[in-house]
C-alpha positions as CSV (number, residue, x, y, z in Angstrom):
1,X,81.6,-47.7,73.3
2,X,84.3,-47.1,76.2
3,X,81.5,-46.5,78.7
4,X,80.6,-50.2,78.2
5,X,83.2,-51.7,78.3
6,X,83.8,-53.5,81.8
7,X,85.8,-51.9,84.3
8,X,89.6,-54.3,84.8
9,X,88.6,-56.9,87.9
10,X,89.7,-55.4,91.4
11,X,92.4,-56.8,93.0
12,X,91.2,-59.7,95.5
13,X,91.7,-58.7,99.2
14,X,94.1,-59.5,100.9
15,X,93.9,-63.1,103.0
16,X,93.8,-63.0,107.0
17,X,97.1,-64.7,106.7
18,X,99.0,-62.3,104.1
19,X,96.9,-59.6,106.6
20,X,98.7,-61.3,109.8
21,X,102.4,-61.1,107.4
22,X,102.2,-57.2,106.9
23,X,101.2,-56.9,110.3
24,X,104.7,-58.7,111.9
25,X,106.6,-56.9,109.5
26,X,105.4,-53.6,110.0
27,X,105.8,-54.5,113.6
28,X,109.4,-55.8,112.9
29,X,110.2,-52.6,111.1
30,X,109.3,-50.6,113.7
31,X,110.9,-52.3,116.6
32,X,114.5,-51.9,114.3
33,X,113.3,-48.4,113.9
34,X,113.1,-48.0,117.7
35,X,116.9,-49.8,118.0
36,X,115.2,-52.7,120.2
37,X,118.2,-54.5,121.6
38,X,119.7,-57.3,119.1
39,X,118.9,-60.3,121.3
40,X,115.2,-58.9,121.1
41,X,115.3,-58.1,117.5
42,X,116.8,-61.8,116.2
43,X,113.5,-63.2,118.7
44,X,111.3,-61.5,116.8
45,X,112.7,-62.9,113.5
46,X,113.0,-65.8,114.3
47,X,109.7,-66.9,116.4
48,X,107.0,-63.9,114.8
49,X,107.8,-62.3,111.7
50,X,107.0,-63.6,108.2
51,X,107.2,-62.3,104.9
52,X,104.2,-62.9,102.0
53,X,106.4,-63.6,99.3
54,X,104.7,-65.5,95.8
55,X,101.2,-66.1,97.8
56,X,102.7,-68.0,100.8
57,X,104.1,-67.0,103.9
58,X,107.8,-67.2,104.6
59,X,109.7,-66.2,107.5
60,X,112.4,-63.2,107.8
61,X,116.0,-64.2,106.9
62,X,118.6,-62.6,107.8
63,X,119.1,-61.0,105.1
64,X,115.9,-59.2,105.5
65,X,116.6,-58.1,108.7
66,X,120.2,-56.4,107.4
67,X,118.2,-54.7,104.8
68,X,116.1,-53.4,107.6
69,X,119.3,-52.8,110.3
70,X,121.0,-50.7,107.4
71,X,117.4,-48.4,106.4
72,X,117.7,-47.4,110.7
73,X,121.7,-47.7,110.8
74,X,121.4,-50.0,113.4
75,X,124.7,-50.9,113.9
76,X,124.4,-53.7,117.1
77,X,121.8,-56.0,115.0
78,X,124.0,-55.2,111.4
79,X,127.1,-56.9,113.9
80,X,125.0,-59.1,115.7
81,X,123.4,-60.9,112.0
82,X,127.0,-60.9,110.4
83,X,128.5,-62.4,113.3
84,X,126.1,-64.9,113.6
85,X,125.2,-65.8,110.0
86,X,128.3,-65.0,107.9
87,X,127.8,-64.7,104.4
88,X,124.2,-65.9,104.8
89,X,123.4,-62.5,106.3
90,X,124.5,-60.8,103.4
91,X,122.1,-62.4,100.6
92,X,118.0,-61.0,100.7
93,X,115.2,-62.9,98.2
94,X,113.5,-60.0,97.7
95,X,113.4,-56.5,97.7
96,X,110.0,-54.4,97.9
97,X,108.3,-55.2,94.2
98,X,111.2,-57.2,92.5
99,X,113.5,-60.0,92.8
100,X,117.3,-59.3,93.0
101,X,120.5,-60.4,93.5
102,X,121.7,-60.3,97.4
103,X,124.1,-57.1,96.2
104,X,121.3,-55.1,96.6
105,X,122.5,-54.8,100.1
106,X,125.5,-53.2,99.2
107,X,123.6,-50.4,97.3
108,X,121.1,-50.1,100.2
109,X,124.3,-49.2,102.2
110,X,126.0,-47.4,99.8
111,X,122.7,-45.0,99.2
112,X,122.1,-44.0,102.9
113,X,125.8,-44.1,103.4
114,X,125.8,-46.7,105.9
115,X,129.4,-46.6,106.4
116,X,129.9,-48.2,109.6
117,X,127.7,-51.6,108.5
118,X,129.3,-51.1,105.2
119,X,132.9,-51.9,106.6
120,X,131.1,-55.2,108.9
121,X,129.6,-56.5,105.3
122,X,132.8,-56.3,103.1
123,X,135.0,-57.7,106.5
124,X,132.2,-60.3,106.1
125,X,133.1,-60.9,102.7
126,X,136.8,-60.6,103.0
127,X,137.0,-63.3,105.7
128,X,134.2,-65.7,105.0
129,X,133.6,-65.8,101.7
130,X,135.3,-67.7,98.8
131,X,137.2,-64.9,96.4
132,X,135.2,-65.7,93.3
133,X,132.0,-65.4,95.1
134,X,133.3,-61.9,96.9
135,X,134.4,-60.7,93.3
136,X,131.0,-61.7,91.7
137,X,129.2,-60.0,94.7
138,X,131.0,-56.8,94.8
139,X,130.9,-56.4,91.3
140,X,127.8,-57.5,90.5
141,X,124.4,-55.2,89.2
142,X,121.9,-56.0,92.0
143,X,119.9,-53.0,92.0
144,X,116.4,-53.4,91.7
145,X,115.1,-53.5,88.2
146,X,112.1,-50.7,88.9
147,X,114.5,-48.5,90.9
148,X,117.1,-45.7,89.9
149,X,119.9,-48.3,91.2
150,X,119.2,-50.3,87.8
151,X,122.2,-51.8,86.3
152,X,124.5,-50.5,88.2
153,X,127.1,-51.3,90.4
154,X,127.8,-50.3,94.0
155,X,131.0,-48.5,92.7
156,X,129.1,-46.4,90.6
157,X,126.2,-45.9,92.6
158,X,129.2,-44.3,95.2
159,X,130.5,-42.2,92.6
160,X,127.4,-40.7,91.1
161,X,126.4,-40.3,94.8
162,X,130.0,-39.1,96.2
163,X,130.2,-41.9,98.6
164,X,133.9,-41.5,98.9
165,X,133.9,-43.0,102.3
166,X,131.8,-46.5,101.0
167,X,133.9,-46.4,97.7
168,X,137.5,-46.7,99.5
169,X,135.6,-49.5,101.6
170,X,134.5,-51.0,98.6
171,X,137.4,-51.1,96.4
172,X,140.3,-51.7,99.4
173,X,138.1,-55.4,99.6
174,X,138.5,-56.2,96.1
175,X,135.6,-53.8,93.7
176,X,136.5,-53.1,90.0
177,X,137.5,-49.2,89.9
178,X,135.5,-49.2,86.6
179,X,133.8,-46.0,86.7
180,X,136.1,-43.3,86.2
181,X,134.0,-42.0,83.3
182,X,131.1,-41.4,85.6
183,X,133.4,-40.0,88.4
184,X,134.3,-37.3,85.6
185,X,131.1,-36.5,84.4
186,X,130.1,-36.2,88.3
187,X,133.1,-33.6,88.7
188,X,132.4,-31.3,86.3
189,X,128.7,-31.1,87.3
190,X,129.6,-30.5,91.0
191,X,129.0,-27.0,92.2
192,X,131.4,-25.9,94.3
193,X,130.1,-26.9,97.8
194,X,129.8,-30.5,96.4
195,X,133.3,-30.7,94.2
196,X,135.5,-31.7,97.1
197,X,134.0,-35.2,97.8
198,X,133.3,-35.8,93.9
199,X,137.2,-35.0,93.6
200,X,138.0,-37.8,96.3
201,X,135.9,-40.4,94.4
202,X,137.8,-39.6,91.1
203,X,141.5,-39.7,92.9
204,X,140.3,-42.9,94.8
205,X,139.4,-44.8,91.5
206,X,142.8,-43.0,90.0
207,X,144.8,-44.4,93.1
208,X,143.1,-48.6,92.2
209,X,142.8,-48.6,88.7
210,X,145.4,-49.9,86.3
211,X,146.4,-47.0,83.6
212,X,143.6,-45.2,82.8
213,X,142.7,-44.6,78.7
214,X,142.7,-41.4,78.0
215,X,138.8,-40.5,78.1
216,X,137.7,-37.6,74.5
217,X,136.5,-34.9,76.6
218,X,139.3,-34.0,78.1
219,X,140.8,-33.6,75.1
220,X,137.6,-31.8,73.6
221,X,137.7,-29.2,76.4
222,X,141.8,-29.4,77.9
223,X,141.3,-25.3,79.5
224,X,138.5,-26.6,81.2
225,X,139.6,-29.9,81.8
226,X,143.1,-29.0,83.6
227,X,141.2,-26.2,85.3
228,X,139.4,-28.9,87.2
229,X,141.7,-32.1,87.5
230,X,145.1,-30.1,87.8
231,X,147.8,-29.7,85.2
232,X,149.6,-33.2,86.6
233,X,146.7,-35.2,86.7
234,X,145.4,-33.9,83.2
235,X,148.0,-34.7,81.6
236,X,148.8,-38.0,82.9
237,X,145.2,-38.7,82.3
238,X,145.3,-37.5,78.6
239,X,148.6,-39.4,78.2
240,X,151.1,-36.0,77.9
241,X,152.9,-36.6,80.8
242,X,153.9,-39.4,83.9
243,X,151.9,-39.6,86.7
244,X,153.0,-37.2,89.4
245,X,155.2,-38.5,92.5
246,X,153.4,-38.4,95.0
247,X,150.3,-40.1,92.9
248,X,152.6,-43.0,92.0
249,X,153.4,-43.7,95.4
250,X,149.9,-43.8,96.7
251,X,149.0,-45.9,94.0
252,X,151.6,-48.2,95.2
253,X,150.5,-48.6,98.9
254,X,146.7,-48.4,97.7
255,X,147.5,-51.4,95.0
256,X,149.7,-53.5,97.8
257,X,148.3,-53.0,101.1
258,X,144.9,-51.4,100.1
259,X,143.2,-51.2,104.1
260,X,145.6,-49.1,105.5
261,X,144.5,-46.3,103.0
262,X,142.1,-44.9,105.4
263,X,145.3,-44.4,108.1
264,X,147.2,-41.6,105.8
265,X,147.2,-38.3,107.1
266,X,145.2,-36.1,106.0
267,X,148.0,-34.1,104.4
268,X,148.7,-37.2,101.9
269,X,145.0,-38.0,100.5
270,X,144.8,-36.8,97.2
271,X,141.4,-35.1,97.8
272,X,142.4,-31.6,96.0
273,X,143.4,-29.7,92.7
274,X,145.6,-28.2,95.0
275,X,147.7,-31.4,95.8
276,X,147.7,-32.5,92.4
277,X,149.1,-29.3,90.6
């Protein structure tokens, strides 16, 4: 009968010295919370904090402490652990219940829009780190497997998120601009308040990517496809027409000198049906 049948053993408590762990890291949390100076912070780390990670005690890397710096946008420790640790600073063991790959930084910045920390980690990247390992780790899926960010990338976490700012950050260094599908599903779910920065992520992955295939649904629904993309950009999209002028020359500077994108005028950032028609 279910009645008797024995209750599922009770997790064993937890030891004085996994106890001790949470303690410094809660402790460690908070003081990053509270914006502690940097010099203060990396003492902590590197003299009191540990981690229980597998049933042993580890201590904080500095990876952990970015994660941490980027949850509190605290910009001085985000420099100060670059600066200091390179590419090391960009890789974390864990994160919460799962293992995964160091990207998961990116999407931790890319999630709570971290943009400031965001441009110090792809700098990061972009000066220290070998190109096939930058291309693997800006490409790469590293959310966590229980979390929403699952199998994704950091592009198309900004896209379905309307991170326009951390997508041009992300694809200037070197990101695939694979995820134009998304960014068009994303548009045409926008309400109005929230169309303008979906439109920016879709003309920022128009302005990187190589030719685009025409994608069925904007041939399904062309009135209501052209209504939202502009006659131009609808029909270079759904391969009736060139891409317009002023398109061809941004995809130019954005494909030859990428970083200075963010210096254009407002007046020539394709960010609007308006300048596209």
């Amino acid at each position: 009968m279910p009645w008797l049948l024995s209750s599922p053993p009770h997790p064993p408590s937890p030891s004085p010295c996994q106890r001790y762990c949470e303690r410094t890291a809660f402790a460690f949390y908070c003081a990053v919370r509270d914006k502690l100076p940097a010099w203060l912070l990396e003492d902590m780390r590197s003299m009191e904090v540990f981690l229980w990670d597998d049933g042993h005690p580890r201590s904080f890397s500095p990876g952990d402490a970015l994660m941490y710096a980027l949850v509190h946008d605290h910009q001085d420790y985000a420099r100060y652990l670059l600066r200091s640790f390179s590419v090391k600073a960009l890789h974390v063991a864990r994160c919460g219940m799962c293992r995964s790959g160091g990207s998961a930084l990116l999407h931790v910045a890319v999630r709570y829009n971290r943009t400031t920390i965001l441009g110090l980690m792809v700098d990061t990247l972009k000066d220290s780190a070998p190109e096939g390992w930058r291309q693997e780790y800006l490409n790469s899926c590293g959310g966590c497997a229980h979390g929403a960010d699952a199998g994704k990338t950091a592009v198309q976490l900004a896209v379905e998120l309307s991170r326009a700012d951390c997508l041009l950050l992300l694809l200037a260094r070197g990101a695939r601009p694979h995820a134009l599908d998304a960014a068009l599903l994303r548009l045409a779910a926008s309400g109005a308040a929230e169309r303008r920065d979906a439109r920016h992520c879709l003309d920022l992955l128009l302005l990187f990517a190589p030719r685009p295939a025409a994608p069925c649904r904007l041939l399904d629904e062309p009135q209501r496809w052209q209504s939202l993309l502009g006659r131009d950009v609808f029909g270079w999209l759904s391969g009736l027409a060139p891409p317009p002028l002023l398109l061809q020359a941004l995809r130019t500077l954005a494909q030859s000198v990428p970083c200075q994108m963010s210096q254009l005028p407002a007046f020539l950032r394709p960010h609007s049906k308006d300048q596209a028609t």
